[in-house]
MDAnalysis code that builds the backbone (N, CA, C; Angstrom):
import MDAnalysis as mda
import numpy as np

u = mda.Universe.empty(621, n_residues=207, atom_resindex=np.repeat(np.arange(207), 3), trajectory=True)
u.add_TopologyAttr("name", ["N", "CA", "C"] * 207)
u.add_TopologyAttr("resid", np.arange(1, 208))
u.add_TopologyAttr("resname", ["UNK", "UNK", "UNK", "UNK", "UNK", "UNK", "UNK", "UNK", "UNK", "UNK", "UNK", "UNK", "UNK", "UNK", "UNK", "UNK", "UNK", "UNK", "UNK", "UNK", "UNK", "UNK", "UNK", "UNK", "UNK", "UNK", "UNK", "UNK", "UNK", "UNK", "UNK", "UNK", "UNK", "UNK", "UNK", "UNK", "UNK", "UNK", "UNK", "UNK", "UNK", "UNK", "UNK", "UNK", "UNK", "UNK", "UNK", "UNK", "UNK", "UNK", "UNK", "UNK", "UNK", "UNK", "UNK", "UNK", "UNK", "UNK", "UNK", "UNK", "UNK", "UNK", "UNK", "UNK", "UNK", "UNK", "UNK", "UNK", "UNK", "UNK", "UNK", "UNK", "UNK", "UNK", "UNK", "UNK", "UNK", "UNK", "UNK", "UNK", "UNK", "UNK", "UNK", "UNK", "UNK", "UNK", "UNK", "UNK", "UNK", "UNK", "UNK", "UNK", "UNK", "UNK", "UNK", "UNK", "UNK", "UNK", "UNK", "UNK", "UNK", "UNK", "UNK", "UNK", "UNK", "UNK", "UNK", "UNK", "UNK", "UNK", "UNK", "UNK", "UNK", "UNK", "UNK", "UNK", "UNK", "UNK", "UNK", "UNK", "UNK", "UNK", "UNK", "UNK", "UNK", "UNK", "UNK", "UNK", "UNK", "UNK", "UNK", "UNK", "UNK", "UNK", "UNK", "UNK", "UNK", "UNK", "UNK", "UNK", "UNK", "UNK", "UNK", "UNK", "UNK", "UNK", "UNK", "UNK", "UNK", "UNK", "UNK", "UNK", "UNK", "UNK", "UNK", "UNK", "UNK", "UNK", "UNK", "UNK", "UNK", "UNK", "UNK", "UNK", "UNK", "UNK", "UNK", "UNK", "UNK", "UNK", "UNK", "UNK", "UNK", "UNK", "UNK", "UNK", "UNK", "UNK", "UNK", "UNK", "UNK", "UNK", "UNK", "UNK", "UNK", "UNK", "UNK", "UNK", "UNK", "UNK", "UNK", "UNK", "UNK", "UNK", "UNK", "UNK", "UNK", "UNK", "UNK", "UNK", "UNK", "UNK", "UNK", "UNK", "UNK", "UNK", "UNK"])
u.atoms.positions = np.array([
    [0.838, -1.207, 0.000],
    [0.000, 0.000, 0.000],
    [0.869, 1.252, 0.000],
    [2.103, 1.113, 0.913],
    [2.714, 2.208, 0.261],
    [3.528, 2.545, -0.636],
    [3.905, 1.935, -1.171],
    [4.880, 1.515, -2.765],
    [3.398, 2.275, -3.583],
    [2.188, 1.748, -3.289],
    [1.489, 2.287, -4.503],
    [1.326, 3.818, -4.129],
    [1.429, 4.306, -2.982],
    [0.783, 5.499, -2.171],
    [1.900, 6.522, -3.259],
    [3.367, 6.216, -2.592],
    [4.374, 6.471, -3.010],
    [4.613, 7.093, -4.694],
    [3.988, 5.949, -5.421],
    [4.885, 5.679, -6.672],
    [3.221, 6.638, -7.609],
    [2.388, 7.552, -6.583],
    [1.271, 7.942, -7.468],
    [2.099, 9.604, -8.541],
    [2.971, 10.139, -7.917],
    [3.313, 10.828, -8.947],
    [4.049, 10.573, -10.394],
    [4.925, 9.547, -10.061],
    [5.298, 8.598, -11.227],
    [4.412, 8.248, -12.164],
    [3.576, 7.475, -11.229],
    [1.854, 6.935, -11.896],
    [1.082, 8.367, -12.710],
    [1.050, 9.224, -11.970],
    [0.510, 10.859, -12.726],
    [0.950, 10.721, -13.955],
    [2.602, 10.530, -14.055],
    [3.159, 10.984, -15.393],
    [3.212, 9.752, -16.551],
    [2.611, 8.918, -16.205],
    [2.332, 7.489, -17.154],
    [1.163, 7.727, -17.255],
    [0.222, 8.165, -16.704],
    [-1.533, 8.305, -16.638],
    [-1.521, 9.668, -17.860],
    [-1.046, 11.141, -17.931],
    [-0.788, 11.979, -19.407],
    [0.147, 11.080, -20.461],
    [0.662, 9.913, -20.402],
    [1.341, 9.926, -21.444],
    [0.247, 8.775, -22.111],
    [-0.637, 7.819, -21.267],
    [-1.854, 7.353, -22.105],
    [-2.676, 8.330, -22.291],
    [-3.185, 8.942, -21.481],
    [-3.792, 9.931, -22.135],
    [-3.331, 10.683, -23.198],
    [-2.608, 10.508, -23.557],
    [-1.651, 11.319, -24.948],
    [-1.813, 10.321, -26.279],
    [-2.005, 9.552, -25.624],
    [-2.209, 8.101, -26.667],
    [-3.585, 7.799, -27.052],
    [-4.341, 7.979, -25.932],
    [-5.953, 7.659, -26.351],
    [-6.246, 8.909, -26.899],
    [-5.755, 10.176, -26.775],
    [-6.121, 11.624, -27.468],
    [-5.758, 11.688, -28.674],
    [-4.218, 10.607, -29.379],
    [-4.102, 10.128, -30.576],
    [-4.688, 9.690, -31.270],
    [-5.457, 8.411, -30.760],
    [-5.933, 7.286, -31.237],
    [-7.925, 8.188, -31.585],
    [-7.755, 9.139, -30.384],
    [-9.134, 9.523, -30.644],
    [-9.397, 10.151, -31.895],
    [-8.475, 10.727, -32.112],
    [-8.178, 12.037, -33.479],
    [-7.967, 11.330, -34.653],
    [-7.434, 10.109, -34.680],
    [-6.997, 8.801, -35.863],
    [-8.554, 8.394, -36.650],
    [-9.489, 8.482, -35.280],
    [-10.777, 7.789, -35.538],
    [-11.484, 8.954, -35.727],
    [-11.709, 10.226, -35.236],
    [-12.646, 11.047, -35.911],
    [-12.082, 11.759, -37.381],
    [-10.850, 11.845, -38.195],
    [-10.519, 11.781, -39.298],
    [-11.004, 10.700, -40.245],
    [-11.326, 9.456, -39.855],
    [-11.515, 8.269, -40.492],
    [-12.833, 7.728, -40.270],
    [-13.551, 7.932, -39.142],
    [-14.820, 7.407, -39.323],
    [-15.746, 8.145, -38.542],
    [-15.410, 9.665, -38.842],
    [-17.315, 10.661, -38.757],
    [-18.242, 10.362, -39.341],
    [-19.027, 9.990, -38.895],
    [-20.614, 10.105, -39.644],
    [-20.280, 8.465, -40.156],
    [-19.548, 7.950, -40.317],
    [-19.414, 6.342, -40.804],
    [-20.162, 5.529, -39.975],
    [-20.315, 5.403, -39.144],
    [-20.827, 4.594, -38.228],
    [-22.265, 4.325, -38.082],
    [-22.797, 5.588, -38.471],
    [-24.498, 5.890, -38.229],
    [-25.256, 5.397, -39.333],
    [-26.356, 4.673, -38.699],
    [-27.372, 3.677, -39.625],
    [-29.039, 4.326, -38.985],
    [-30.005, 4.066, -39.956],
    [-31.036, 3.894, -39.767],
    [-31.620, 3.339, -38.639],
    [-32.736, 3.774, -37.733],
    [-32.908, 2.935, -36.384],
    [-34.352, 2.021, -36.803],
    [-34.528, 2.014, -38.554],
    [-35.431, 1.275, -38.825],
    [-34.677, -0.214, -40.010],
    [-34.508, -1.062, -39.468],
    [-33.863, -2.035, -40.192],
    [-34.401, -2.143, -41.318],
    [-35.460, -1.944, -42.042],
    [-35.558, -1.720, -43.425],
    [-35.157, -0.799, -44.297],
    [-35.279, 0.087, -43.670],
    [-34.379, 1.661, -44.373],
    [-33.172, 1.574, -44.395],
    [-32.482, 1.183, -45.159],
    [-31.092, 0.911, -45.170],
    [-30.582, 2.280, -45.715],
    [-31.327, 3.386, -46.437],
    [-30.141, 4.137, -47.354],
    [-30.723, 5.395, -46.612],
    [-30.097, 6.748, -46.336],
    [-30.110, 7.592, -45.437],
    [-31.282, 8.744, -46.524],
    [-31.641, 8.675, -47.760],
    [-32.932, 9.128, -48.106],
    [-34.130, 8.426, -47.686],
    [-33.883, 7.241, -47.179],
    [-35.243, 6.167, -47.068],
    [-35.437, 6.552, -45.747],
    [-34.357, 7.034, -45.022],
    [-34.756, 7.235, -43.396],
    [-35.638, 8.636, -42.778],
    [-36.921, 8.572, -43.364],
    [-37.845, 9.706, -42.851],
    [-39.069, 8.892, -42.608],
    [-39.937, 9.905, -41.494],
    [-41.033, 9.748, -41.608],
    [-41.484, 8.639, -40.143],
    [-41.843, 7.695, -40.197],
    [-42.397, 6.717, -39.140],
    [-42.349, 5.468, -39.730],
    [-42.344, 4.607, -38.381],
    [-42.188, 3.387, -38.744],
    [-42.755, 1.885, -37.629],
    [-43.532, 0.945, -37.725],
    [-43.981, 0.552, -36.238],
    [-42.858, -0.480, -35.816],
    [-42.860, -0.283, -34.638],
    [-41.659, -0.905, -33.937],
    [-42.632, -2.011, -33.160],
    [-42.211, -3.102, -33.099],
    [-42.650, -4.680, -32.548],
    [-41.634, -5.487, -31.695],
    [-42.247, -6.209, -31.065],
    [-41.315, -6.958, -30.247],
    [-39.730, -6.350, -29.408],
    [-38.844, -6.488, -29.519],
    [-37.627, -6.171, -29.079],
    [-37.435, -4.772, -29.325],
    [-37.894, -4.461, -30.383],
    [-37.211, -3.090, -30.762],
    [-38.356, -1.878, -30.249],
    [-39.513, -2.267, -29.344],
    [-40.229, -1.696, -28.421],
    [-39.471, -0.673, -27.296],
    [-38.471, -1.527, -27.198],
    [-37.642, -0.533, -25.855],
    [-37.186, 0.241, -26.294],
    [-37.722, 0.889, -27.702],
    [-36.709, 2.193, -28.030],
    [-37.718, 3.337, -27.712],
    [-39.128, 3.217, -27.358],
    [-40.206, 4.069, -26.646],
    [-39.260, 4.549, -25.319],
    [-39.690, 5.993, -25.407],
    [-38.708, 6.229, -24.066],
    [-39.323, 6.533, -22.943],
    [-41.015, 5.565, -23.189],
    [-41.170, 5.372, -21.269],
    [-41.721, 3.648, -21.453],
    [-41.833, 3.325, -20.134],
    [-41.951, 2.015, -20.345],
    [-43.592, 1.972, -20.510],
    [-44.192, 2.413, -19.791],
    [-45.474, 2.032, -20.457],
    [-45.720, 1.790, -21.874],
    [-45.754, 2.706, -22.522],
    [-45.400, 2.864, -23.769],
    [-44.511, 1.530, -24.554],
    [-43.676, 1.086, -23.936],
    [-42.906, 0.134, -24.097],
    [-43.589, -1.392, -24.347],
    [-44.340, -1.250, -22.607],
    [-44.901, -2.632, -22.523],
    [-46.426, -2.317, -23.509],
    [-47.437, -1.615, -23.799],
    [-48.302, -1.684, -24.524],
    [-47.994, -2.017, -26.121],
    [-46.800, -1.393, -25.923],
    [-46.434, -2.214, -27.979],
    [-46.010, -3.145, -27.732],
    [-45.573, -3.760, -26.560],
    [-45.127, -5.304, -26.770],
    [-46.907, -6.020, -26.624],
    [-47.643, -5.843, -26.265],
    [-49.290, -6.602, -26.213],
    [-49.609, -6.264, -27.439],
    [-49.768, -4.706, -28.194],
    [-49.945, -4.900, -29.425],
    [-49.577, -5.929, -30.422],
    [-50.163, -6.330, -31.140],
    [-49.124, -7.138, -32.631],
    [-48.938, -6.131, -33.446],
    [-49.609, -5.190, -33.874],
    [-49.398, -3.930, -34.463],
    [-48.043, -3.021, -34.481],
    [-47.686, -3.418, -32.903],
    [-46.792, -2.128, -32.778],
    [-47.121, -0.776, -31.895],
    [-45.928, 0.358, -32.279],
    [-46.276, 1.590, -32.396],
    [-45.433, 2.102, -32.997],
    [-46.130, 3.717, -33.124],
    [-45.277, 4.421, -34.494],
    [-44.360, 4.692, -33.718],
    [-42.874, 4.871, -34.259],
    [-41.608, 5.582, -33.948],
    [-41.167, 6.511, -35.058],
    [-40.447, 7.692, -34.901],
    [-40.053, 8.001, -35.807],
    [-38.466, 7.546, -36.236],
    [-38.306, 7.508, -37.524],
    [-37.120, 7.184, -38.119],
    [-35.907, 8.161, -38.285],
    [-34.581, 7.658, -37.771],
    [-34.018, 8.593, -37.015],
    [-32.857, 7.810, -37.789],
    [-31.456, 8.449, -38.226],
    [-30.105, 8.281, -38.714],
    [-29.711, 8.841, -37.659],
    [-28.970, 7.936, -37.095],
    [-28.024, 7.818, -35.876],
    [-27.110, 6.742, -35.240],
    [-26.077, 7.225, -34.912],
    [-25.039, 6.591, -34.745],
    [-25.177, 5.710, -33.144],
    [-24.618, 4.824, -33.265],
    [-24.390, 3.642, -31.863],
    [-23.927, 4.534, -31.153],
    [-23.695, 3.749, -29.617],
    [-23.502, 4.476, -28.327],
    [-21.744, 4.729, -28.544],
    [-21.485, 3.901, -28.883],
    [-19.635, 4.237, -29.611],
    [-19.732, 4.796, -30.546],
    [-19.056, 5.738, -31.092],
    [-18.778, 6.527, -32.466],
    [-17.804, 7.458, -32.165],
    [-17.389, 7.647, -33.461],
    [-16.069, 8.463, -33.337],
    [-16.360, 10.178, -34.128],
    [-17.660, 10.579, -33.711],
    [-18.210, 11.606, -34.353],
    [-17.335, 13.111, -33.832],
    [-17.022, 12.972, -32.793],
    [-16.013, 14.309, -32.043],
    [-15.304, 13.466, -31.549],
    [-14.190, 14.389, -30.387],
    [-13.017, 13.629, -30.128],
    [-13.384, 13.269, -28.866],
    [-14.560, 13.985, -28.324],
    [-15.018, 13.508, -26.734],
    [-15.992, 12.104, -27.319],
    [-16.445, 11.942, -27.628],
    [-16.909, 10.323, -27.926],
    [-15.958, 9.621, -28.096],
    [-14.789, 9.992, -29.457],
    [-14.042, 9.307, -29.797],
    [-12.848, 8.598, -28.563],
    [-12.601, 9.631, -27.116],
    [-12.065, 9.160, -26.231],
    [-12.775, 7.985, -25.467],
    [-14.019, 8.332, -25.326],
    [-14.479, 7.336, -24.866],
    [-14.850, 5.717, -25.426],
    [-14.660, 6.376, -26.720],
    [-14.896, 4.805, -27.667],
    [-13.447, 4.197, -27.771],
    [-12.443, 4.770, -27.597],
    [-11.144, 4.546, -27.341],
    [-10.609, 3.662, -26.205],
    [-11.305, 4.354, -25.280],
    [-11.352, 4.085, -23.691],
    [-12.141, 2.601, -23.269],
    [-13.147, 2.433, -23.885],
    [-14.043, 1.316, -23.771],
    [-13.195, -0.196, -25.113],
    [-12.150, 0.667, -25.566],
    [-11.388, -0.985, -26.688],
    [-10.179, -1.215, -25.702],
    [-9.717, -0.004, -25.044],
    [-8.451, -0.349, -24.215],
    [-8.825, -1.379, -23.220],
    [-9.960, -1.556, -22.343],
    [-10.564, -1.913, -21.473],
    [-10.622, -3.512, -22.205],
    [-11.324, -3.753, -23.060],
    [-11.555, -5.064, -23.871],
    [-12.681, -5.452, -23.854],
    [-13.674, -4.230, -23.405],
    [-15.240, -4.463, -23.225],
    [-15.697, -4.959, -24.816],
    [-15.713, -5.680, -25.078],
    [-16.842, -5.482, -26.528],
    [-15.891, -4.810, -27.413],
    [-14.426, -5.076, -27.599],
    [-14.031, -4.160, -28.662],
    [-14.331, -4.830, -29.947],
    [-14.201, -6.319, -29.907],
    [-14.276, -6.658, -31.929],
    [-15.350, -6.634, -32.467],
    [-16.522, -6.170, -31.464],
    [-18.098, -5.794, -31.858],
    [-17.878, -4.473, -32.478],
    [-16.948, -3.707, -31.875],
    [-16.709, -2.000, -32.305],
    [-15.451, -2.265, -33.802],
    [-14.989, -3.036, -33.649],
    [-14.077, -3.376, -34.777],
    [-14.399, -3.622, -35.633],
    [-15.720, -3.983, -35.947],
    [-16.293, -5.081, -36.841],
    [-17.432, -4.196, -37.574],
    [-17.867, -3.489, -36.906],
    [-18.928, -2.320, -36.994],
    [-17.645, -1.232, -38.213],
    [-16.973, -0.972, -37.422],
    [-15.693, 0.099, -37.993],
    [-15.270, -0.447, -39.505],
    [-15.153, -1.749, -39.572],
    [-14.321, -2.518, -40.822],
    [-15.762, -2.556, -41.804],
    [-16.641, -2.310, -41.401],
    [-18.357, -2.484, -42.023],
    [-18.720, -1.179, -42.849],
    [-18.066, -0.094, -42.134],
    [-18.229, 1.139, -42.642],
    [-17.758, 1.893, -43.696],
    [-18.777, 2.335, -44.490],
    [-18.370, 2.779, -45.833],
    [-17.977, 4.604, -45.902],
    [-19.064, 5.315, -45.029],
    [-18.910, 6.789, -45.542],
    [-20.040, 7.458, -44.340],
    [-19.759, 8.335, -44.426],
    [-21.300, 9.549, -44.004],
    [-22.336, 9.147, -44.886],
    [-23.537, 9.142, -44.207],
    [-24.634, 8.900, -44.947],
    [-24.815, 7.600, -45.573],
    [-23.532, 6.974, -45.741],
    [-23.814, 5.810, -46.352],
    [-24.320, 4.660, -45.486],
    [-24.575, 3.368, -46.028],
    [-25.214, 2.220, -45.146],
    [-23.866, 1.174, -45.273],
    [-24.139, 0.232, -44.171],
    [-23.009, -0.257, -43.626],
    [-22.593, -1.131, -45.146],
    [-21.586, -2.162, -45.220],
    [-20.941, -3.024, -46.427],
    [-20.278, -3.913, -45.912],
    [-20.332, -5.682, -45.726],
    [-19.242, -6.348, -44.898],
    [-17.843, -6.162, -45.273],
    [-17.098, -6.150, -44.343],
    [-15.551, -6.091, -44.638],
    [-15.678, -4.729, -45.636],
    [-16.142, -3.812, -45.097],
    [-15.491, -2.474, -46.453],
    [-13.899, -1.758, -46.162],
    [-13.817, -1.779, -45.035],
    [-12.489, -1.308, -44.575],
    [-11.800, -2.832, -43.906],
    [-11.488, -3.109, -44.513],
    [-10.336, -4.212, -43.290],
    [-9.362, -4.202, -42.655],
    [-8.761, -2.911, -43.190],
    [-7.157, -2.296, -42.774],
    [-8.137, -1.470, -41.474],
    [-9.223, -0.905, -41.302],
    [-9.547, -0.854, -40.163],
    [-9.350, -1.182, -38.396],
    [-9.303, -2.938, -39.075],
    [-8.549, -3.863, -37.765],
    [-7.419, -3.577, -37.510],
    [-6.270, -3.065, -38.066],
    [-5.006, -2.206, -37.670],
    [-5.347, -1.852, -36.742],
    [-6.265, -0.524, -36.822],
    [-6.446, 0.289, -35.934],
    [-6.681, -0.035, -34.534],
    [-7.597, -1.106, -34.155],
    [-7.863, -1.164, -33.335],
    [-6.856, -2.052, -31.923],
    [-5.910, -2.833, -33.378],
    [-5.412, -4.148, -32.636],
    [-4.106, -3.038, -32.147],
    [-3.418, -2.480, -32.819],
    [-3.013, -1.107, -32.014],
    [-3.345, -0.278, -30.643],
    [-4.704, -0.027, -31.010],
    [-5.196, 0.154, -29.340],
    [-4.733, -0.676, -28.201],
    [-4.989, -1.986, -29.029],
    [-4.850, -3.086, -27.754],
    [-3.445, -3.072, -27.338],
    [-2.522, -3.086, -28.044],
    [-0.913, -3.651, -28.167],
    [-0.497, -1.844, -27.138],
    [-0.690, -0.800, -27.589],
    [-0.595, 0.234, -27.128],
    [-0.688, 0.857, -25.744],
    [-2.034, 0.818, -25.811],
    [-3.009, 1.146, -24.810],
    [-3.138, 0.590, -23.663],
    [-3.497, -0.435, -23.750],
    [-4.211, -2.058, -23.347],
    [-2.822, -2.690, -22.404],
    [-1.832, -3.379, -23.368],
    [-0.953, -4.101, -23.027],
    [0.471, -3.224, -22.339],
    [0.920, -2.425, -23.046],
    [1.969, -1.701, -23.217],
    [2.309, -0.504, -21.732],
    [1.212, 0.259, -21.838],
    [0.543, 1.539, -20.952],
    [0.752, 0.407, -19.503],
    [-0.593, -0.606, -19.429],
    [-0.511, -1.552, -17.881],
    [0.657, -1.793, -17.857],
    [1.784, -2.465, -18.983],
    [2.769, -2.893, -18.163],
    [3.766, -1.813, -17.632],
    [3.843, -0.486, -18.601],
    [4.564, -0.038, -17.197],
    [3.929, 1.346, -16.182],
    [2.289, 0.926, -15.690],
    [1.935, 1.343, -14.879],
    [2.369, 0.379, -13.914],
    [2.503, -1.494, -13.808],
    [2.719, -2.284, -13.054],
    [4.066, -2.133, -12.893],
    [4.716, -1.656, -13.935],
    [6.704, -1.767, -13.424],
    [6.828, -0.680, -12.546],
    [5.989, 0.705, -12.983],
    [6.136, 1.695, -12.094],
    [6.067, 1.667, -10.287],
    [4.889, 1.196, -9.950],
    [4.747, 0.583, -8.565],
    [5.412, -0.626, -8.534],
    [5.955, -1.801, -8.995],
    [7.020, -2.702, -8.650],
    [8.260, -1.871, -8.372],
    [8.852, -0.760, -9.241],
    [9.994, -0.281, -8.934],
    [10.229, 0.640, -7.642],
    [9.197, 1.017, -7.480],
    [8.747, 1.902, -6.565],
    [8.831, 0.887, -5.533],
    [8.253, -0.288, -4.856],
    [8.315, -1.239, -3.928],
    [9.608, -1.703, -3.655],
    [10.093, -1.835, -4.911],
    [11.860, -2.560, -4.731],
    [12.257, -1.066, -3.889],
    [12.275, -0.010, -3.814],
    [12.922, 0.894, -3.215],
    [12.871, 1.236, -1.988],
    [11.363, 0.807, -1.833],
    [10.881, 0.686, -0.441],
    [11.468, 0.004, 0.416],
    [11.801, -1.060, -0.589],
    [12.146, -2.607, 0.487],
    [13.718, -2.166, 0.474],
    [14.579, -1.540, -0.095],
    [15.744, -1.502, -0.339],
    [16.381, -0.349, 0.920],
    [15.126, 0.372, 0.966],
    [15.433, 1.659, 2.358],
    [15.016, 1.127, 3.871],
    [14.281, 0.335, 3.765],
    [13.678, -0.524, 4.904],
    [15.035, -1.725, 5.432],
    [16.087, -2.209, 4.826],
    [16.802, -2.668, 4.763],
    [18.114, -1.939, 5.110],
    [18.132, -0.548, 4.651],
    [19.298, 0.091, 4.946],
    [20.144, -0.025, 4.018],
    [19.917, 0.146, 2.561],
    [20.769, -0.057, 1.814],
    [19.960, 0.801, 0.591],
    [19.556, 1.502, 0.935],
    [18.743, 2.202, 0.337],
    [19.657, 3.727, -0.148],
    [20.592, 3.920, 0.474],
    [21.545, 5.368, 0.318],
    [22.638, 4.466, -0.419],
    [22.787, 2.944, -0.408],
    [24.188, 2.583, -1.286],
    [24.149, 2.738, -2.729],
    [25.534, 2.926, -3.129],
    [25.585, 3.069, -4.457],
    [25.673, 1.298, -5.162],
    [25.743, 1.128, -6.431],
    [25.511, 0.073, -6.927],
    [26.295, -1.060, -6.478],
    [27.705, -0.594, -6.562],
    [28.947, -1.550, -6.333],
    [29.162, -1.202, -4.489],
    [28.397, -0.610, -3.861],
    [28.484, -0.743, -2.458],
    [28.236, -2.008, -2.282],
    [26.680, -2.085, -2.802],
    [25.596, -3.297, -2.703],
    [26.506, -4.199, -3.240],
    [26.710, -4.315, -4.168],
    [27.355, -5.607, -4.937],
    [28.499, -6.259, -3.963],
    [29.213, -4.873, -3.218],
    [30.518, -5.923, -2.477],
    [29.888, -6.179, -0.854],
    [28.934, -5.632, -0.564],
    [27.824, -6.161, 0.413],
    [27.309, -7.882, 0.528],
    [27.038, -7.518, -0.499],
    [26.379, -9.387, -0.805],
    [27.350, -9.663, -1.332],
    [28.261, -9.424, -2.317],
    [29.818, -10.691, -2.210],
    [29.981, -10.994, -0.297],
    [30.452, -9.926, -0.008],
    [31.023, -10.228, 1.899],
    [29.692, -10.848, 2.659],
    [28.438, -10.911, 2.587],
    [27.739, -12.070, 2.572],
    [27.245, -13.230, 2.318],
    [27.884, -13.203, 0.852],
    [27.996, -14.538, 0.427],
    [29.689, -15.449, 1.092],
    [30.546, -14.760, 1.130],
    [31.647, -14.865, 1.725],
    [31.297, -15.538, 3.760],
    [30.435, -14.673, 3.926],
    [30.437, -15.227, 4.698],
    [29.658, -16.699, 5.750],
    [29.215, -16.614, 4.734],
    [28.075, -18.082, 4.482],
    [28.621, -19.437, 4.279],
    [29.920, -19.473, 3.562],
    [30.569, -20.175, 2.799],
    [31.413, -20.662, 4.211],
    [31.359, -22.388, 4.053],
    [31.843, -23.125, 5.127],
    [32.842, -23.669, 4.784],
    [34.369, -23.604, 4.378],
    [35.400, -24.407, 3.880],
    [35.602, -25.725, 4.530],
    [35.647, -26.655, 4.020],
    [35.865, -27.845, 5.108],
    [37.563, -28.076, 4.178],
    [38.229, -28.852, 5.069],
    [39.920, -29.434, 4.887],
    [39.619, -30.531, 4.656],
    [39.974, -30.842, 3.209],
    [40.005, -32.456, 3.219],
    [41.722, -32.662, 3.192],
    [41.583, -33.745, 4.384],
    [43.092, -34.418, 3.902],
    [43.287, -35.191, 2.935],
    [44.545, -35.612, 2.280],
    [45.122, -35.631, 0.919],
    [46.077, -36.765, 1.738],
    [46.188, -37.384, 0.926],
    [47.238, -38.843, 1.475],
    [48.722, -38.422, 1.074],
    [49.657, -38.661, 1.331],
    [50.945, -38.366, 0.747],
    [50.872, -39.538, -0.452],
    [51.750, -38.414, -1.171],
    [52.594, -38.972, -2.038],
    [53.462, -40.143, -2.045],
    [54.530, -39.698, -1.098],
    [55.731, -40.597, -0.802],
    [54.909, -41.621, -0.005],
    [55.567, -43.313, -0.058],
    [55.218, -44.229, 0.520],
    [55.567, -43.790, 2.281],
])
């Protein structure tokens, strides 16, 4: 606990330098996929002129009523109810750079990223409707996040507080003010002194 207490200003300056990275990665993705992402919230309207007007929503796609009553009466309907038809983007998108951090933030994590990867590699344009595999060099992008972000960033937030602990333990010991080769001829003269010579006798030579 105190190695981590300790090692939080260190930690400060690894915490701006991901943040320097996800503010990269955010800016990578709103150059490359504004307005890409956003589809019709009526699965038949696929093309962004077809998306006007109303449409009845049934079963599952009921919970997009935004009270529940409302909700549960179109689920008893078979009919439905009207919704209107709306072009809009998923709860991830890389439309500004404050989404884009957070859609950044949520692949570093490993929540659901190859759902967001897959969506991304799908995407054709603004306005346009999704295409399988339209971008595939897409997946770069993301597997980057991971290797970056993800892997890279934790390991040396974890070396940071390990190094920080070794120092702890090294001042707690009293050897914490030595220089390198103090230490080194420290533990030689402890290993020295550990060491038990035993005498073996040796027979003569001469008869």
């Amino acid at each position: 606990v105190n190695s981590i207490f300790g090692a939080l200003p260190k930690v400060t300056n690894v915490a701006l330098v991901t943040f320097l990275f996800f503010f990269i990665f955010a800016i990578v993705g709103v150059q490359n996929f504004t307005g890409a992402l956003s589809q019709c919230n009526d699965p038949d309207a696929q093309q962004f002129d077809a998306c006007v007007g109303t449409f009845n929503v049934t079963g599952t796609l009921c919970t997009m009523l935004p009270v529940a009553d409302q909700a549960e009466a179109c689920r008893l309907n078979p009919a439905g109810a009207p919704f209107p038809r709306l072009w809009e983007p998923p709860p991830y998108h890389f439309d500004n750079v404050l989404n884009g951090l957070l859609t950044v933030f949520e692949v570093a994590t490993g929540e659901m990223w190859p759902d967001i990867m897959y969506v991304c590699v799908d995407s054709v344009g603004p306005g346009e409707p999704r295409k399988k595999d339209s971008q595939p060099a897409a997946a770069i992008f993301f597997v980057m996040i991971q290797v970056l972000c993800a892997f890279f960033m934790l390991e040396v937030f974890t070396g940071v507080i390990i190094d920080n602990f070794n120092k702890l333990k090294a001042e707690s010991k009293g050897s914490g003010l030595l220089t390198p080769e103090q230490q080194r001829l420290i533990e030689s003269l402890k290993m020295l002194l550990s060491v038990r010579p035993r005498r073996v006798m040796r027979p003569p030579k001469a008869g």
